[in-house]
C-alpha positions in Angstrom: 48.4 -123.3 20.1 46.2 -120.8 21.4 45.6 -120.1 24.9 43.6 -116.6 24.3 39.4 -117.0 26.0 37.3 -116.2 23.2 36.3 -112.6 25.2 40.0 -111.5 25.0 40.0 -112.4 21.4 36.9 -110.8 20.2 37.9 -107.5 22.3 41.6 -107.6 20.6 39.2 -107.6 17.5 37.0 -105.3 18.2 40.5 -102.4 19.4 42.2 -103.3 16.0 39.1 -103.1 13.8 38.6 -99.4 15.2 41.4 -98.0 13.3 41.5 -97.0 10.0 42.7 -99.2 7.4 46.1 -96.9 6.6 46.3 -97.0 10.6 46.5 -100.7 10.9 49.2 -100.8 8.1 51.5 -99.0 10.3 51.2 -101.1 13.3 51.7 -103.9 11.1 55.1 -102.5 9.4 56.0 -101.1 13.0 55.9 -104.7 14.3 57.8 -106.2 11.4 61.0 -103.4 11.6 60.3 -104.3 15.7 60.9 -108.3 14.4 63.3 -107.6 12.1 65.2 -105.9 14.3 65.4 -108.6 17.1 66.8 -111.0 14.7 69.5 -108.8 13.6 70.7 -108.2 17.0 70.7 -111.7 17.9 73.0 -112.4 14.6 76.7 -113.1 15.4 78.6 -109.6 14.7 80.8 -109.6 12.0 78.9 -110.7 9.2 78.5 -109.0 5.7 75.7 -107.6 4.9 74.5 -110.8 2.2 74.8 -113.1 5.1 73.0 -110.5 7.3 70.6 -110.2 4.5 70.6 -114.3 4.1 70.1 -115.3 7.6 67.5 -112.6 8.3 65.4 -113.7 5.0 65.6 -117.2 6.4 64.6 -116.4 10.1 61.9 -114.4 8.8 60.7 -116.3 6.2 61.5 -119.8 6.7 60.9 -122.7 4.2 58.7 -119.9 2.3 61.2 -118.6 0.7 64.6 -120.2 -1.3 66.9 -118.3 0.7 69.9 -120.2 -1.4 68.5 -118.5 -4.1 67.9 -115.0 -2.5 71.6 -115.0 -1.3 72.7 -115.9 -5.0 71.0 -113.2 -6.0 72.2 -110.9 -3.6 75.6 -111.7 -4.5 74.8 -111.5 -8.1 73.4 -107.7 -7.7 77.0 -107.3 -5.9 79.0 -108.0 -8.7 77.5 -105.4 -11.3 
């Protein structure tokens, strides 16, 4: 879906184009620790931190990812 006129879109263009490349590359990593940190808070407390890690791979990432094969690595890593 995508309800943005044409004008918005090529001005939001336009703005983000402006800044330099390393610029752009920030915003981006500011908005994913911003999105990663929604999820987390809307995880039940209590978890460990492999089924933080887990659900947050899979909330993030979706069907992109084998998240039944991150977590068994996770765990893995855990036990050396």
């Amino acid at each position: 879906m995508n309800d943005t006129s044409k004008e918005i879109n090529d001005l939001v263009r336009v703005r983000l184009l402006s800044h330099s490349g390393a610029e752009r590359v920030l915003m981006g990593s500011r908005m994913f620790d911003a999105a990663r940190d929604m999820v987390i808070a809307s995880l039940p407390p209590g978890l460990s931190e492999i089924e933080i890690k887990g659900r947050l791979c899979e909330r993030m990432y979706g069907k992109e990812v084998d998240v039944s094969g991150f977590v068994a690595h996770l765990r893995a890593r855990s036990e050396i």
